[in-house]
C-alpha positions as CSV (number, residue, x, y, z in Angstrom):
1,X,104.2,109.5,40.5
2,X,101.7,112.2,41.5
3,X,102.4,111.8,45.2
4,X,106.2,112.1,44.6
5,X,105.5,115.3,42.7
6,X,103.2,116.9,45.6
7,X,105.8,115.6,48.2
8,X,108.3,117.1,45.8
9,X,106.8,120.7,45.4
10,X,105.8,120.9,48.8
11,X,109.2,120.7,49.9
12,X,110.5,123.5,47.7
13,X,107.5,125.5,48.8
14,X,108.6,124.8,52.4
15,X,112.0,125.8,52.1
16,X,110.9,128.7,49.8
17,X,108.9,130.2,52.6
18,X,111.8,129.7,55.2
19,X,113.8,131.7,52.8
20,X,111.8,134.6,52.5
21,X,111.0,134.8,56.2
22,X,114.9,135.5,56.6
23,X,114.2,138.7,54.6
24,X,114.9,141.4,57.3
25,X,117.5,143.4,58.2
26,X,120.7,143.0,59.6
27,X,123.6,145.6,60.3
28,X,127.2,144.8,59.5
29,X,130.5,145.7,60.7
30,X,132.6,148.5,59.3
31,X,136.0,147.3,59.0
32,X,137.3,143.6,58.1
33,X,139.1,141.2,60.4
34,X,142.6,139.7,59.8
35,X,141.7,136.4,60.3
36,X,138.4,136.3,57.9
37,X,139.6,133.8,56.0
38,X,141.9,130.4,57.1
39,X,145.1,130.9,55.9
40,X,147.0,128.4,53.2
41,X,149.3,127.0,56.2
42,X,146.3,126.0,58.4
43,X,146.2,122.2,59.6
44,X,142.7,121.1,60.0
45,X,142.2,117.8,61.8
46,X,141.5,115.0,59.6
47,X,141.6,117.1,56.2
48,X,143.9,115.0,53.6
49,X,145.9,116.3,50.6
50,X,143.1,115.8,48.2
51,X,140.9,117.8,50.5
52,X,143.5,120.4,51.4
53,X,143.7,121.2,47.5
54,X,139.9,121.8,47.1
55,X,140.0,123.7,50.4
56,X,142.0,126.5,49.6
57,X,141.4,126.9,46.1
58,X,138.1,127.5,46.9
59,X,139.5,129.9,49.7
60,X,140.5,131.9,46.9
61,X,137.2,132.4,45.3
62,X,135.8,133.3,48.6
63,X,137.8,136.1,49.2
64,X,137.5,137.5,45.4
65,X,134.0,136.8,46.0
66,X,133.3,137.8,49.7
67,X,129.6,137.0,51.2
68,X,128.9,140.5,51.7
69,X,126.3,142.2,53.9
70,X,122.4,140.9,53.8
71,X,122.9,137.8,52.7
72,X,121.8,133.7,52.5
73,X,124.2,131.4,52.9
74,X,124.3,127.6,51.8
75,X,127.3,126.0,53.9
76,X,128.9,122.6,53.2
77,X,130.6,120.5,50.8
78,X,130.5,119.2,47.3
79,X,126.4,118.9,47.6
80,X,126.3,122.8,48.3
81,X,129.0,123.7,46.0
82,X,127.3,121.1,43.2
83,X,124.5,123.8,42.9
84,X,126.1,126.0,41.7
85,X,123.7,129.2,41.8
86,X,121.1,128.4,44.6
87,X,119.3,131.8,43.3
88,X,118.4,129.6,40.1
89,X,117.1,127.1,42.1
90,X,115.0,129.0,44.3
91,X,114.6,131.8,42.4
92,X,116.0,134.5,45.1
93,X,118.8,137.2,44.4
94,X,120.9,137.1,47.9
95,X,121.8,133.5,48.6
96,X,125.6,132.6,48.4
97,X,127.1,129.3,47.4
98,X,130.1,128.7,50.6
99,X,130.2,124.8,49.5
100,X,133.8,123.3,49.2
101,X,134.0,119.9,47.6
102,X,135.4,117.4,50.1
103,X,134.8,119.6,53.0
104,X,135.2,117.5,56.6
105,X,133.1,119.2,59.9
106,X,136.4,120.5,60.8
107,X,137.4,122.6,57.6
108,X,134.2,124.2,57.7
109,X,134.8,125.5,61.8
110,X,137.9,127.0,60.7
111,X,136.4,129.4,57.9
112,X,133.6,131.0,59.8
113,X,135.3,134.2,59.8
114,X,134.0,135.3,56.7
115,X,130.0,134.6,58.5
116,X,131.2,135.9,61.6
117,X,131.8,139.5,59.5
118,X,129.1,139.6,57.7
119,X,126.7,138.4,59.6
120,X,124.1,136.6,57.3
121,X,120.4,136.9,57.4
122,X,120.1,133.1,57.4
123,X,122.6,130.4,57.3
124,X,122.0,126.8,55.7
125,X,124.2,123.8,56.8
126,X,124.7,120.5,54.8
127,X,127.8,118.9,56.3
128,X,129.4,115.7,57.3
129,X,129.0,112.9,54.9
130,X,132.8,113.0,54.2
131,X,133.9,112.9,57.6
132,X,131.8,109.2,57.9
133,X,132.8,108.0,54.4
134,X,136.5,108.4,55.4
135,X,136.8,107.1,58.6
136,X,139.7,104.5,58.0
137,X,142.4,107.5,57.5
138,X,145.2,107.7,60.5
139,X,143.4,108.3,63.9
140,X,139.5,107.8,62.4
141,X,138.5,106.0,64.1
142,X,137.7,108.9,66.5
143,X,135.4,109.8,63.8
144,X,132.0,108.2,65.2
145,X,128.3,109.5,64.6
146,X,129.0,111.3,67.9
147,X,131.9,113.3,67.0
148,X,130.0,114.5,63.8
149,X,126.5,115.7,65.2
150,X,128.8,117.7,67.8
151,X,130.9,119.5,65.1
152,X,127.7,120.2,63.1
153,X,126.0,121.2,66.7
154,X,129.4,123.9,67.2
155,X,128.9,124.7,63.9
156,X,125.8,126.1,64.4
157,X,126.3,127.3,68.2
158,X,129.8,129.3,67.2
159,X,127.9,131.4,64.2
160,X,125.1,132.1,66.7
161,X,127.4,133.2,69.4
162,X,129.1,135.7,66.5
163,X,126.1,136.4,64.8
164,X,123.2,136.6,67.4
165,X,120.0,137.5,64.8
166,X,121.6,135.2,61.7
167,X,118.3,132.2,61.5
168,X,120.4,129.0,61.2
169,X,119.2,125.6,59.7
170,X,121.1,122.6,60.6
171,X,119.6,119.8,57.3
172,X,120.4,116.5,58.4
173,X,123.0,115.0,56.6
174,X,121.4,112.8,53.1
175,X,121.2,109.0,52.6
176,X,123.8,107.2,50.4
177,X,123.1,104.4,47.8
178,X,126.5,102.4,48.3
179,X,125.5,100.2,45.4
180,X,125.3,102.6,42.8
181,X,128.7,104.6,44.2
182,X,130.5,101.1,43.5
183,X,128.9,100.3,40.1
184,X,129.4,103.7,39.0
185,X,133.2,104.2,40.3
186,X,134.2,100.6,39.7
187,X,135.4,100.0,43.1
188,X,134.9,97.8,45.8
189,X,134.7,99.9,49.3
190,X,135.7,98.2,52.9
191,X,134.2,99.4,55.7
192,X,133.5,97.9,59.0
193,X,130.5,100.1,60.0
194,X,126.9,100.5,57.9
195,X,127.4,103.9,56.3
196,X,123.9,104.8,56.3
197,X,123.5,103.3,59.7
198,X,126.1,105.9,61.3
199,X,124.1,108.9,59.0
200,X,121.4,107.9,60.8
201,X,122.8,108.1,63.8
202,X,123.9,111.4,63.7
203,X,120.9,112.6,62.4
204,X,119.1,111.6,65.0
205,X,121.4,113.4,67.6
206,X,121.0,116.3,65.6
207,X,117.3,116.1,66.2
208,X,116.9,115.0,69.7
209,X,119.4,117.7,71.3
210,X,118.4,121.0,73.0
211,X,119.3,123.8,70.6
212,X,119.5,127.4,71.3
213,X,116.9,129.8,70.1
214,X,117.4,130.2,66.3
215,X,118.9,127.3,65.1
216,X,116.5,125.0,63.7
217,X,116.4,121.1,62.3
218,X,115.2,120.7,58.5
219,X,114.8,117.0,57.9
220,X,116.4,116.6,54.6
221,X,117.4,113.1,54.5
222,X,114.0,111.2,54.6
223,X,113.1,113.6,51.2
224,X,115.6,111.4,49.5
225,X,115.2,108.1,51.2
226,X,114.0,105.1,48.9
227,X,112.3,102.2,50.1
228,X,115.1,100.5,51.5
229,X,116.0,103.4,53.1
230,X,119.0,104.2,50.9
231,X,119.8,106.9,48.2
232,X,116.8,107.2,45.9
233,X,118.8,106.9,42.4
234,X,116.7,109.0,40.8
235,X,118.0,111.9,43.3
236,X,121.9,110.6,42.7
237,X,124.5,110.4,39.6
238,X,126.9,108.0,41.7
239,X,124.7,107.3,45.1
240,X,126.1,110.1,47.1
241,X,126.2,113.1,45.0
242,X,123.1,114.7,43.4
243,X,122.0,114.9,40.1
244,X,119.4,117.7,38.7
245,X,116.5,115.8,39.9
246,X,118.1,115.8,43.4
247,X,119.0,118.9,43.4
């Protein structure tokens, strides 16, 4: 118990510190873009209905709520989004929460517009669990670890390209504790590939490739690995999603 709390505080002091590094400056533009924000007519690749729903009401709180100028910003799906207020968490008062429940690699390349503006100090990137969990929808099978760690890569390489001095932190995409998702959602799930197998996969081409100066690897998934390498329940409510002691 007292090495899980050591390895536990050192990683909030780790990220803490790669937080406050991203304190400088940095300029924005003066006048707002047409295409900030992906509009309600957009087809995303792979995105289903459920997904399309969350998307863009979401989309709407974004552009009440825009990012604004000097900023952090935490980017992904329901994991981000779960947080709620990541200033809480890390006690900071210019992160902003751009998690959208369901989020797929590919909805997340279509609403960069809004970081492309503003131009964050730093940008955070949790993304890709749901494009692996649902690879049995029409055409998925296209949907390999390959396919994912290059999304996640054009992720980062497309805000860089807009954004040249935003610091950008690619986490690797977390474990999952299929056990505990079926007991808890009283289902039986089919799949012909290992899920965590594939996450590992694509974490590990997310840490072997050459990235561009400025966008960085944080190994978040081995934090919440449990000795058989799945899902540590105490991090999880239903072995994918966190619960406070994940979070």
């Amino acid at each position: 118990m007292r090495n899980y709390l050591m390895k536990k505080k050192n990683f909030i002091f780790f990220v803490s510190l790669l937080i406050s590094g991203c304190q400088v400056f940095n300029s924005g533009n003066s006048s707002k873009p047409i295409n900030m924000y992906p509009p309600k007519n957009i087809k995303i690749k792979f995105q289903q209905d459920w997904q399309y729903n969350l998307y863009h009401k979401r989309i709407i709180d974004f552009k009440k709520f825009p990012i604004g100028f000097k900023k952090i910003v935490f980017l992904g799906n329901s994991i981000t989004e779960g947080a709620r207020s990541w200033n809480k968490r890390l006690n900071q008062r210019n992160i902003v929460n751009r998690g959208i429940s369901g989020d797929i690699t590919e909805g997340v390349l279509e609403r960069l517009g809004e970081i492309y503006y503003y131009k964050p100090l730093a940008v955070f990137i949790l993304i890709g669990i749901n494009d692996l969990f649902d690879t049995n929808i029409e055409n998925g099978e296209v949907i390999n670890p390959k396919y994912v760690a290059n999304n996640i890569i054009n992720i980062a390489k497309n805000i860089k390209a807009e954004s040249i001095h935003t610091s950008i932190y690619i986490q690797t995409i977390l474990p999952v504790n299929l056990d505990m998702y079926e007991l808890v959602k009283n289902i039986k799930l089919d799949r012909e590939k290992d899920l965590n197998t594939q996450i590992i996969e694509t974490n590990t081409m997310l840490k072997t490739v050459e990235l561009p100066v400025g966008i960085h690897i944080i190994d978040t998934h081995k934090e919440f690995l449990d000795n058989d390498n799945n899902l540590n329940e105490i991090y999880s409510s239903d072995g994918v999603h966190l619960n406070e002691e994940g979070y």
